[in-house]
C-alpha positions as YAML, in Angstrom:
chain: A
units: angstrom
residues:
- id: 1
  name: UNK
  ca: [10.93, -15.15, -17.62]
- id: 2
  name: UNK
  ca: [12.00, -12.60, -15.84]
- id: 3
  name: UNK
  ca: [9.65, -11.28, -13.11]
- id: 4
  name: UNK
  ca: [8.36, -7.82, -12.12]
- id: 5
  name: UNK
  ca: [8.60, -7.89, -8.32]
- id: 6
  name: UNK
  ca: [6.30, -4.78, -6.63]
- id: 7
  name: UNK
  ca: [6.01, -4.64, -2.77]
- id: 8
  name: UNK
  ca: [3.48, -2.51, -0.62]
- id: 9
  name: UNK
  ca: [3.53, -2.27, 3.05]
- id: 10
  name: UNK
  ca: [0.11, -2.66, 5.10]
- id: 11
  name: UNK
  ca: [-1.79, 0.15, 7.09]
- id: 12
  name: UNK
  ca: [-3.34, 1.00, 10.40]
- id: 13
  name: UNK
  ca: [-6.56, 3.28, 10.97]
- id: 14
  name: UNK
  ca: [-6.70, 4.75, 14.42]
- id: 15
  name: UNK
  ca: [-9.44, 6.35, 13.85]
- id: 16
  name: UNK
  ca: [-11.72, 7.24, 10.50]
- id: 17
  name: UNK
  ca: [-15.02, 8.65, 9.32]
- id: 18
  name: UNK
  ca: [-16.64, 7.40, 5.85]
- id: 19
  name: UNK
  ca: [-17.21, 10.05, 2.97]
- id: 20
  name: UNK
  ca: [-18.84, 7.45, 0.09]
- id: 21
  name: UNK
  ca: [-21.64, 10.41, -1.43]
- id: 22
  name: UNK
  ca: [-19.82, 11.30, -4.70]
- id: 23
  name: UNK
  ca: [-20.70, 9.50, -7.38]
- id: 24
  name: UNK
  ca: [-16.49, 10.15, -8.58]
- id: 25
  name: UNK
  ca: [-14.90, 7.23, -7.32]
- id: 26
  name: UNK
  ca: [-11.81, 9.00, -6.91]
- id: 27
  name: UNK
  ca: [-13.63, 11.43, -4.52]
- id: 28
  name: UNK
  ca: [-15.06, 8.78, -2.24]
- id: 29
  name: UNK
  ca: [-12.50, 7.90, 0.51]
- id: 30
  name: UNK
  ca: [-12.13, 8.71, 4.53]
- id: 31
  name: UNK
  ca: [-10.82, 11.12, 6.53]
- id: 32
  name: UNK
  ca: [-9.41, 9.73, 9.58]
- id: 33
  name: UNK
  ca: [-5.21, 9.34, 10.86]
- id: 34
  name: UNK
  ca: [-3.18, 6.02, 10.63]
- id: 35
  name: UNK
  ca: [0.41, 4.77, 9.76]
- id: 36
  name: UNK
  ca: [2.14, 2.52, 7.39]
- id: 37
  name: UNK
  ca: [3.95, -0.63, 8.75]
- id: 38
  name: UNK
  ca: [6.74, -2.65, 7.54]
- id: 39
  name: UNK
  ca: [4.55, -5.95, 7.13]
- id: 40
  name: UNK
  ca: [2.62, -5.97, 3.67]
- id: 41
  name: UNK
  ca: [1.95, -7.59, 0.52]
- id: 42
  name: UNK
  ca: [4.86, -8.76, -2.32]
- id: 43
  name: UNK
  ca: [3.66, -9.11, -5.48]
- id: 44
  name: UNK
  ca: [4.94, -10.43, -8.91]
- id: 45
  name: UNK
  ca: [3.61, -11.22, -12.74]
- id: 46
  name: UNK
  ca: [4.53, -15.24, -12.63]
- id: 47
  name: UNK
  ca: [2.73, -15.70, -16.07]
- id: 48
  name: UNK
  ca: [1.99, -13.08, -19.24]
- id: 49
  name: UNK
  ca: [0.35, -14.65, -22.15]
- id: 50
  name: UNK
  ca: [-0.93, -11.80, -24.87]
- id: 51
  name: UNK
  ca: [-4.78, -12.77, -26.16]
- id: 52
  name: UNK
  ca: [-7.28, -10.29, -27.86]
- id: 53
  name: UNK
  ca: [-8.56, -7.70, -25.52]
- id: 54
  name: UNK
  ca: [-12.19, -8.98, -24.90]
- id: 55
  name: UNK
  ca: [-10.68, -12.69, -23.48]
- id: 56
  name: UNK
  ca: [-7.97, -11.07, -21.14]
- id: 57
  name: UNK
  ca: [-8.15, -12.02, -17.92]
- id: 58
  name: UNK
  ca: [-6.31, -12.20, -14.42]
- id: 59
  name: UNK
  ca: [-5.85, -14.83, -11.64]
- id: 60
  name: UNK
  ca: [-3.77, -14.23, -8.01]
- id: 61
  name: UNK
  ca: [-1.98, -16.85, -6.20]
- id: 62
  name: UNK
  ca: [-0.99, -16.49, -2.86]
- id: 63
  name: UNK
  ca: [0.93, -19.81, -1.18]
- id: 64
  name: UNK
  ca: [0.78, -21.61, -4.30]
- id: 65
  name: UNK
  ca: [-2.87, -21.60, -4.46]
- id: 66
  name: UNK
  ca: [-5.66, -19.94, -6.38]
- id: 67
  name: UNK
  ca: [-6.85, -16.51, -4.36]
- id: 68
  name: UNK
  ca: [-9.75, -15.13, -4.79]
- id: 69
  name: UNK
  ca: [-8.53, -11.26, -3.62]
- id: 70
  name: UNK
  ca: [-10.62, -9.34, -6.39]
- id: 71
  name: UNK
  ca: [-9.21, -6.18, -5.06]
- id: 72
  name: UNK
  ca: [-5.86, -7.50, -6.79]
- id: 73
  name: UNK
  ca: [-7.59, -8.99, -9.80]
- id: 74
  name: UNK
  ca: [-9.67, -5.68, -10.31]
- id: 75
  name: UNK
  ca: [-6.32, -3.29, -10.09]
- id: 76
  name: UNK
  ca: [-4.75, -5.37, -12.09]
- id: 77
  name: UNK
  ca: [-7.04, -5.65, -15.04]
- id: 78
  name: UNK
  ca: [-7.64, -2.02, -14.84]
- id: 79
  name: UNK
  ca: [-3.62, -1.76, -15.56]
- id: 80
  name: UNK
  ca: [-4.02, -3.75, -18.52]
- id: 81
  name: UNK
  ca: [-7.12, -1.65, -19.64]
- id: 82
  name: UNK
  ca: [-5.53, 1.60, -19.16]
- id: 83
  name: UNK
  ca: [-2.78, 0.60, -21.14]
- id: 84
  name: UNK
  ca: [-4.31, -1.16, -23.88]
- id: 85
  name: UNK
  ca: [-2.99, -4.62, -23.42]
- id: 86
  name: UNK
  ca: [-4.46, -7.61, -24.18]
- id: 87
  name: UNK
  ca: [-2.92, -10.64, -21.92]
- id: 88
  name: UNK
  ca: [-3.96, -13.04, -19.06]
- id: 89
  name: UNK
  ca: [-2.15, -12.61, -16.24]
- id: 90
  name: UNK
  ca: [-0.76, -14.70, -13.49]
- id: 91
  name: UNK
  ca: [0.13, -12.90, -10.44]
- id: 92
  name: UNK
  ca: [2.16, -14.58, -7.28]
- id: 93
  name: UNK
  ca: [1.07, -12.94, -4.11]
- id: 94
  name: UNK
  ca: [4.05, -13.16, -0.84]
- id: 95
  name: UNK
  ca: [1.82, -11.76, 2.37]
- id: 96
  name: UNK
  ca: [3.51, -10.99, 5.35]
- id: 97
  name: UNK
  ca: [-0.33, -9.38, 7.35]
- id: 98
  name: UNK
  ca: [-3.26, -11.90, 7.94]
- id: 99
  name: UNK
  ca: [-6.00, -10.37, 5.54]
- id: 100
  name: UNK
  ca: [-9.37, -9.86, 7.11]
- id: 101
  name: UNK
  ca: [-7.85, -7.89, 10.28]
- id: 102
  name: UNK
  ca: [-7.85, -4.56, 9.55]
- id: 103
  name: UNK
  ca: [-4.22, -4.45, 8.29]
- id: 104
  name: UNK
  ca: [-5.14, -3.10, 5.15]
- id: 105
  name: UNK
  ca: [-4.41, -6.20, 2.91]
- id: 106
  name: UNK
  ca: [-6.49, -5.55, 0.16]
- id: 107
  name: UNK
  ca: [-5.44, -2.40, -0.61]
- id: 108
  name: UNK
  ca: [-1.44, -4.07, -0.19]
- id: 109
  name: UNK
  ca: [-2.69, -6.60, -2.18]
- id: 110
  name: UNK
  ca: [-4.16, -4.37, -5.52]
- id: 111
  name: UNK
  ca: [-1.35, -1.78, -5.11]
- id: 112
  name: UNK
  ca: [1.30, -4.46, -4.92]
- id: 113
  name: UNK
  ca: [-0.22, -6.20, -8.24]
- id: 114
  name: UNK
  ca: [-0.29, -3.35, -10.05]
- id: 115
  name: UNK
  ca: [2.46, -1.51, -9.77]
- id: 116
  name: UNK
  ca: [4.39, -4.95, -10.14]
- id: 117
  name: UNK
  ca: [2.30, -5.27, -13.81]
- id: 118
  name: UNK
  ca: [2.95, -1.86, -14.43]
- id: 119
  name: UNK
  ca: [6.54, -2.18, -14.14]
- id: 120
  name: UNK
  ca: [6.30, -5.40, -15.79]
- id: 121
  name: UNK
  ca: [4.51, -3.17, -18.62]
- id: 122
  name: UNK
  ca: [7.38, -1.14, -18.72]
- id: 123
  name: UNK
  ca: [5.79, 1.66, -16.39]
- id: 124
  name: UNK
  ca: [3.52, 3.28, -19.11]
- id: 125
  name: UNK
  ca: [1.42, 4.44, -16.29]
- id: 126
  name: UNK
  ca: [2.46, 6.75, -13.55]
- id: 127
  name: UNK
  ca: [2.69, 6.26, -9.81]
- id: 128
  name: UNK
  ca: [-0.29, 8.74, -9.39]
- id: 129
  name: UNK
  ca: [-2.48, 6.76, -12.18]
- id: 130
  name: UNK
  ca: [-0.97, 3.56, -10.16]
- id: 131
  name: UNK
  ca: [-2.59, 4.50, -7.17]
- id: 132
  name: UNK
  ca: [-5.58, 5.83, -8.65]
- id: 133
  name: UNK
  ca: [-6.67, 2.58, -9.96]
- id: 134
  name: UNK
  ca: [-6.04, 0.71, -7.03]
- id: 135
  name: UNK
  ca: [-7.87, 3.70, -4.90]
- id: 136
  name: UNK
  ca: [-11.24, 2.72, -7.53]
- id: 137
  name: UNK
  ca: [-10.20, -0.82, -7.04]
- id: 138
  name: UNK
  ca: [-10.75, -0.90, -3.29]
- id: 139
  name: UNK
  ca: [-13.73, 1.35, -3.39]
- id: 140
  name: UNK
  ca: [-15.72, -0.77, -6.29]
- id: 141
  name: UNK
  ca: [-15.09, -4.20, -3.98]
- id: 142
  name: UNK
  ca: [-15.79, -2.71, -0.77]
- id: 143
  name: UNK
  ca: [-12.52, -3.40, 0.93]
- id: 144
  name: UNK
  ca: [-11.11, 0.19, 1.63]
- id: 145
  name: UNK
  ca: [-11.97, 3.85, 1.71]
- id: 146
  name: UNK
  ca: [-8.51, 5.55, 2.90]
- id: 147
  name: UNK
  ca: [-5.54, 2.43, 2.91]
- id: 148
  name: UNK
  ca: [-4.45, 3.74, -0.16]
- id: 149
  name: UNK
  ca: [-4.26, 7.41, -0.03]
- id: 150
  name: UNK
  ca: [-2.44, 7.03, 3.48]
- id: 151
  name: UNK
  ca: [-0.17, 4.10, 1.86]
- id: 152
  name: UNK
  ca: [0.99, 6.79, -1.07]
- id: 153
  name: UNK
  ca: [2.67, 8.96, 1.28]
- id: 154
  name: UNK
  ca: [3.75, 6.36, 4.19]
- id: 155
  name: UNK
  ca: [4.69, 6.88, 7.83]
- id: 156
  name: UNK
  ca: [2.01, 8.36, 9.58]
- id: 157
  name: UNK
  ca: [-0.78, 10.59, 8.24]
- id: 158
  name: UNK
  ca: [-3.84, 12.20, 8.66]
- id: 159
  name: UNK
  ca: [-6.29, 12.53, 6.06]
- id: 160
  name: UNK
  ca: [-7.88, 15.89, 5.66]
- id: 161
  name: UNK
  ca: [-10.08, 15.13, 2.91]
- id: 162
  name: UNK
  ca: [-11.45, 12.19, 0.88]
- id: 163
  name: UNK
  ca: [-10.30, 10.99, -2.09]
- id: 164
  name: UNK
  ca: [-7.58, 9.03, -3.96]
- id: 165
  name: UNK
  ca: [-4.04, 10.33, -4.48]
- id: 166
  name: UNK
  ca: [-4.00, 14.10, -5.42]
- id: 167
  name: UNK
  ca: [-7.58, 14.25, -4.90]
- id: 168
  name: UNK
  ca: [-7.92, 14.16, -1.28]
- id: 169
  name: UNK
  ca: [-6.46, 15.83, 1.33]
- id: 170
  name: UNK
  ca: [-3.44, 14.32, 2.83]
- id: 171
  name: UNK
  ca: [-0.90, 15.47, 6.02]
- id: 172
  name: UNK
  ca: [2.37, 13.93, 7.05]
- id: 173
  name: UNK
  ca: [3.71, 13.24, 10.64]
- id: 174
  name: UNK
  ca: [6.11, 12.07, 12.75]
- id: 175
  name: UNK
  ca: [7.23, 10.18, 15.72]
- id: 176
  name: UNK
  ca: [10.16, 8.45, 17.34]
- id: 177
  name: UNK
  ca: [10.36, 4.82, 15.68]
- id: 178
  name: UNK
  ca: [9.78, 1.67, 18.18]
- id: 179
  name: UNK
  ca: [8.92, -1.85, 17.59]
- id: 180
  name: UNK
  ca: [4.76, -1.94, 16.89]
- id: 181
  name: UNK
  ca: [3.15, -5.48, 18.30]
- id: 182
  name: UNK
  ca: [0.36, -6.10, 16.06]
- id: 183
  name: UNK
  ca: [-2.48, -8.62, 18.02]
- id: 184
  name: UNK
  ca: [-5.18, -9.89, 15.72]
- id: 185
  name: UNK
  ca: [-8.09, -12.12, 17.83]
- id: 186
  name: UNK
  ca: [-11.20, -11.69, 15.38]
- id: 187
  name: UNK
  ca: [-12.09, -11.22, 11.50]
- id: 188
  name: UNK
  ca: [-15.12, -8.18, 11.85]
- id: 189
  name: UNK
  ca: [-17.53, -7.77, 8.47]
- id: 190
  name: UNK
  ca: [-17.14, -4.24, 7.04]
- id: 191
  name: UNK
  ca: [-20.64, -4.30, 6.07]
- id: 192
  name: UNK
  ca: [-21.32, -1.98, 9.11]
- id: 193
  name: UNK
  ca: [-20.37, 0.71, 7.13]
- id: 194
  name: UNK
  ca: [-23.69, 0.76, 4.74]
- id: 195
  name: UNK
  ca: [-26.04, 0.93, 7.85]
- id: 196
  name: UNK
  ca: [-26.96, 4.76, 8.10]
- id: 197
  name: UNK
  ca: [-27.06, 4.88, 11.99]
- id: 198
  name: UNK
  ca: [-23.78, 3.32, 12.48]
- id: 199
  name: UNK
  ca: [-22.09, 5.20, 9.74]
- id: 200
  name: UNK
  ca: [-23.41, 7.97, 11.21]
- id: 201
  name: UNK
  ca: [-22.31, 7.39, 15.08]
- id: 202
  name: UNK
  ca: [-18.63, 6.75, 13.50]
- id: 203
  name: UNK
  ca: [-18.77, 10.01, 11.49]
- id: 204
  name: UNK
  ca: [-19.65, 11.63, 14.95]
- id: 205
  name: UNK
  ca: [-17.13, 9.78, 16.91]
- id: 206
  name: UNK
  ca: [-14.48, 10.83, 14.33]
- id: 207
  name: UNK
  ca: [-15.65, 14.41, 13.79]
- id: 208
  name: UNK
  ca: [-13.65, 16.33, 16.56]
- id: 209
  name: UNK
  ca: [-10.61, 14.06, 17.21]
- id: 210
  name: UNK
  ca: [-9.32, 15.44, 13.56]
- id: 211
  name: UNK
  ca: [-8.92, 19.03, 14.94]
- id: 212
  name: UNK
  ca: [-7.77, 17.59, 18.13]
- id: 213
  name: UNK
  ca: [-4.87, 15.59, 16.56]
- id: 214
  name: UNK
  ca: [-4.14, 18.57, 14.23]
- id: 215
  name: UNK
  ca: [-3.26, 20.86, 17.74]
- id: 216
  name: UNK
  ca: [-0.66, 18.88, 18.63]
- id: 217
  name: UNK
  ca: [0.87, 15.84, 16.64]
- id: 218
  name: UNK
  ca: [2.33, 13.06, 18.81]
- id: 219
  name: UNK
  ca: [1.63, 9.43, 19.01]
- id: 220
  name: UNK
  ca: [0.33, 9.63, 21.97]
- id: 221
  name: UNK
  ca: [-2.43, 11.80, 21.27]
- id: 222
  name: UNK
  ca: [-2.73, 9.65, 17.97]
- id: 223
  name: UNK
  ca: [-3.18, 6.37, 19.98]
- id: 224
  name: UNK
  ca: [-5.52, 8.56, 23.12]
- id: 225
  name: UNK
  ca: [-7.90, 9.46, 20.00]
- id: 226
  name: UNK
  ca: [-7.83, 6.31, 18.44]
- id: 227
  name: UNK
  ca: [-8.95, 4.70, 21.94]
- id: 228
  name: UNK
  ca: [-11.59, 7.08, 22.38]
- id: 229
  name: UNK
  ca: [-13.06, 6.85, 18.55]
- id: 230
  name: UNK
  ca: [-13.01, 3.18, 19.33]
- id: 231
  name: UNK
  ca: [-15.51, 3.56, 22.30]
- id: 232
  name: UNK
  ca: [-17.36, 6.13, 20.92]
- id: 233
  name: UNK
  ca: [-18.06, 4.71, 17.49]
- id: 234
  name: UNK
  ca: [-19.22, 1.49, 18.87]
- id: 235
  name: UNK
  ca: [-17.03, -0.60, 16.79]
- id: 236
  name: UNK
  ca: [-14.93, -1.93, 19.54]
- id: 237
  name: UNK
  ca: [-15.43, -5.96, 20.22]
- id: 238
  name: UNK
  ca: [-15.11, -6.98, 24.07]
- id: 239
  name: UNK
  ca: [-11.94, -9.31, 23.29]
- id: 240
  name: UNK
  ca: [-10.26, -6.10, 21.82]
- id: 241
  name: UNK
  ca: [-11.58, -3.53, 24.68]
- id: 242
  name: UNK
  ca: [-10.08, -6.55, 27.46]
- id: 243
  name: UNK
  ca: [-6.62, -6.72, 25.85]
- id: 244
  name: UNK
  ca: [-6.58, -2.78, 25.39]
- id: 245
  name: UNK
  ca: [-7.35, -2.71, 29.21]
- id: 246
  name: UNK
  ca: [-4.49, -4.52, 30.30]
- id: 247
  name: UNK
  ca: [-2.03, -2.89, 28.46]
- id: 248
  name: UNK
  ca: [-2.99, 0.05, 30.07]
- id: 249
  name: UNK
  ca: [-3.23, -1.48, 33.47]
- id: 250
  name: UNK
  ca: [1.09, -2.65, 32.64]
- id: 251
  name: UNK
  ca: [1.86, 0.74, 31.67]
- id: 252
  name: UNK
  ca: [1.65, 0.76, 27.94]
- id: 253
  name: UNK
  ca: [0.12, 3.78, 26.83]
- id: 254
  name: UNK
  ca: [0.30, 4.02, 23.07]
- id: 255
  name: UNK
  ca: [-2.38, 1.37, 21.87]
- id: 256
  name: UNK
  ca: [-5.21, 0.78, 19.87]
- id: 257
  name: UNK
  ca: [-7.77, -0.94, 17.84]
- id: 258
  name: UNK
  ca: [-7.17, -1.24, 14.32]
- id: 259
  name: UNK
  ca: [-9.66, 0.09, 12.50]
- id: 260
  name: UNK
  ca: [-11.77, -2.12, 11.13]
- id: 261
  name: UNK
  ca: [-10.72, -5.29, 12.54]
- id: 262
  name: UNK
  ca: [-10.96, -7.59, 15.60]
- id: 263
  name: UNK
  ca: [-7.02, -6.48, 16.49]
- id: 264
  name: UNK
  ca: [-4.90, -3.94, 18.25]
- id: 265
  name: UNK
  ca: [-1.58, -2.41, 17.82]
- id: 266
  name: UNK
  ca: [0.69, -1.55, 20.80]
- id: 267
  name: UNK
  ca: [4.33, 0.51, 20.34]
- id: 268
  name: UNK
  ca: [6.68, -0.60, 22.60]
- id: 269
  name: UNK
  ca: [10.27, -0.29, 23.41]
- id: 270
  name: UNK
  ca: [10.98, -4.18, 24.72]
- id: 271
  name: UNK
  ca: [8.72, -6.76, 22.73]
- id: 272
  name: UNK
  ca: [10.08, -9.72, 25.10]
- id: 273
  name: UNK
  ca: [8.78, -7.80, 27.78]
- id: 274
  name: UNK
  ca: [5.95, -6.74, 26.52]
- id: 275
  name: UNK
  ca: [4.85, -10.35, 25.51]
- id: 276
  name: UNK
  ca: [5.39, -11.80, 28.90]
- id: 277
  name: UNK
  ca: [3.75, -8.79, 30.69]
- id: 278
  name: UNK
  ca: [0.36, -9.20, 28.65]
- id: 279
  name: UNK
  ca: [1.33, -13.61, 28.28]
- id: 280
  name: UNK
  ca: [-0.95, -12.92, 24.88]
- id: 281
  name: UNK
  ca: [-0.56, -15.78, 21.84]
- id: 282
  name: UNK
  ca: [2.76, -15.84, 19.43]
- id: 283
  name: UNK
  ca: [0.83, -17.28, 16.86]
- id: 284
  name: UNK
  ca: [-1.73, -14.36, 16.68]
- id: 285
  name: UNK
  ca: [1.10, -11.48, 16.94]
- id: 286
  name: UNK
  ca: [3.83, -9.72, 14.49]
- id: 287
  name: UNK
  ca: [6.14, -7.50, 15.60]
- id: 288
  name: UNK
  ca: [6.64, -4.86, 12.69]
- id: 289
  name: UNK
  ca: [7.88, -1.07, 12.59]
- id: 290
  name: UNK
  ca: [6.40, 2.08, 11.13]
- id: 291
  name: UNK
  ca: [6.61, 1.76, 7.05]
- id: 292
  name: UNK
  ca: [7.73, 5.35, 5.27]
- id: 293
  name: UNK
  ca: [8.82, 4.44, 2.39]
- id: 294
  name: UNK
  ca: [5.37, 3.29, 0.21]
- id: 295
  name: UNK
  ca: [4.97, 0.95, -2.73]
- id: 296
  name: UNK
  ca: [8.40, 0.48, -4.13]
- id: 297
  name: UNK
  ca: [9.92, -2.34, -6.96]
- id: 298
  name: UNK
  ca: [11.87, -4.42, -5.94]
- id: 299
  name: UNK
  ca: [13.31, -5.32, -9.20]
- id: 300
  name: UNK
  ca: [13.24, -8.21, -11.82]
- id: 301
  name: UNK
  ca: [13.79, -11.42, -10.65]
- id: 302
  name: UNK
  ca: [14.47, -14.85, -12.73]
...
């Protein structure tokens, strides 16, 4: 058959503070400043078999293997709720970002499976009811506050208000493009975000660096923020706070942690360079640009 192909790129938080009090999923969310990158998730419906509504059902493979991502499986099912569709599902996940890191793979992950359903649907939903679902999708599993709402628009962004697509508040950016070297050393458990005192020093941490960025929109006030926010918010792991160090110490400026994750991101102009200055490990690295185009088909494939 032929198959609905639906890619989404990842995304990198700088910095963030958490906004989960409305009871509206579509109004919980983050505010916070990040950027899309070219590395993400490709999605596509592999198998479509119509049953009665109460025994549809959906599975995700990534590699050729059975994946658990319920972010996916939850977007997806949603699709086929909204739209009244009976089926089970079979969807083939491609990932180009280690999930767990703070690349935003979830979030890659449900809007990449349903927009690739959708389309397989024949696009009865729109892009805005797309991301909506995947928005509730990330929010009901606990993977993601504000990867979606910064993935809708793309490039870099900083989110004014909380909420999915056209609910929250959302501002465009932009830099010169470079070559971003993406360094993941350690997986970190986002279930430091439901303890009250350390929700509350990252809403602190986060508070000012909003109005801050706002003033004067550059990367490297982006990446000086996102540095300070990790400090401040206590979220930065020793491995990440040593690498961050000496980059800094070889001259490169515009670096971070990715938020939430055991990595860092540094733009640079000569990779090669860059990887013999700081002699860090291939195997944990990608090299990947600034993403500003969003969740687009692909197309049908055979």
């Amino acid at each position: 058959m032929e198959r609905s192909v639906a890619f989404c790129p990842g995304h990198v938080t700088g910095f963030f503070s958490i906004h989960d009090e409305e009871e509206d999923l579509l109004k919980k969310g983050s505010l916070g400043a990040g950027f899309s990158i070219n590395h993400g998730v490709k999605s596509w419906v592999s198998e479509f078999k119509p049953v009665e509504s109460g025994k549809m059902g959906v599975k995700i493979f990534s590699g050729g293997r059975l994946f658990r991502a319920e972010t996916s499986k939850t977007a997806a099912l949603e699709v086929l709720k909204e739209v009244g569709v009976g089926a089970r599902v079979v969807i083939s996940q491609e990932m180009m970002i280690p999930p767990g890191y703070g690349f935003g793979t979830s979030a890659a992950g449900a809007l990449s499976a349903a927009f690739a359903l959708n389309d397989f649907l024949g696009d009865p939903l729109s892009r805005v009811e797309v991301f909506q679902l995947a928005h509730k999708a990330e929010i009901v599993n606990g993977t993601g506050l504000g990867d979606v709402i910064g993935v809708s628009v793309g490039g870099f962004e900083i989110r004014l208000e909380p909420g999915a697509p056209e609910v929250g508040g959302i501002l465009n950016f932009s830099v010169s493009e470079r070559d971003v070297v993406c360094v993941y050393v350690s997986k970190i458990s986002k279930k430091v975000l439901s303890n009250p005192l350390k929700k509350r020093k990252i809403n602190d941490a986060c508070e000012p660096l909003i109005g801050k960025l706002l003033e004067n929109l550059s990367l490297e006030n982006f990446c000086n923020f996102s540095r300070m926010f990790a400090e401040k918010s206590g979220l930065l792991p020793k491995p990440i706070r040593v690498l961050l160090l000496h980059a800094l110490e070889h001259g490169y400026l515009n670096c971070s942690q990715v938020m939430l994750g055991g990595s860092a991101f540094f733009f640079v102009d000569d990779v090669e360079e860059f990887i013999r200055d700081m002699d860090i490990d291939r195997e944990k690295t990608f090299v990947t640009r600034v993403d500003f185009k969003s969740v687009r088909i692909l197309g049908q494939e055979d």
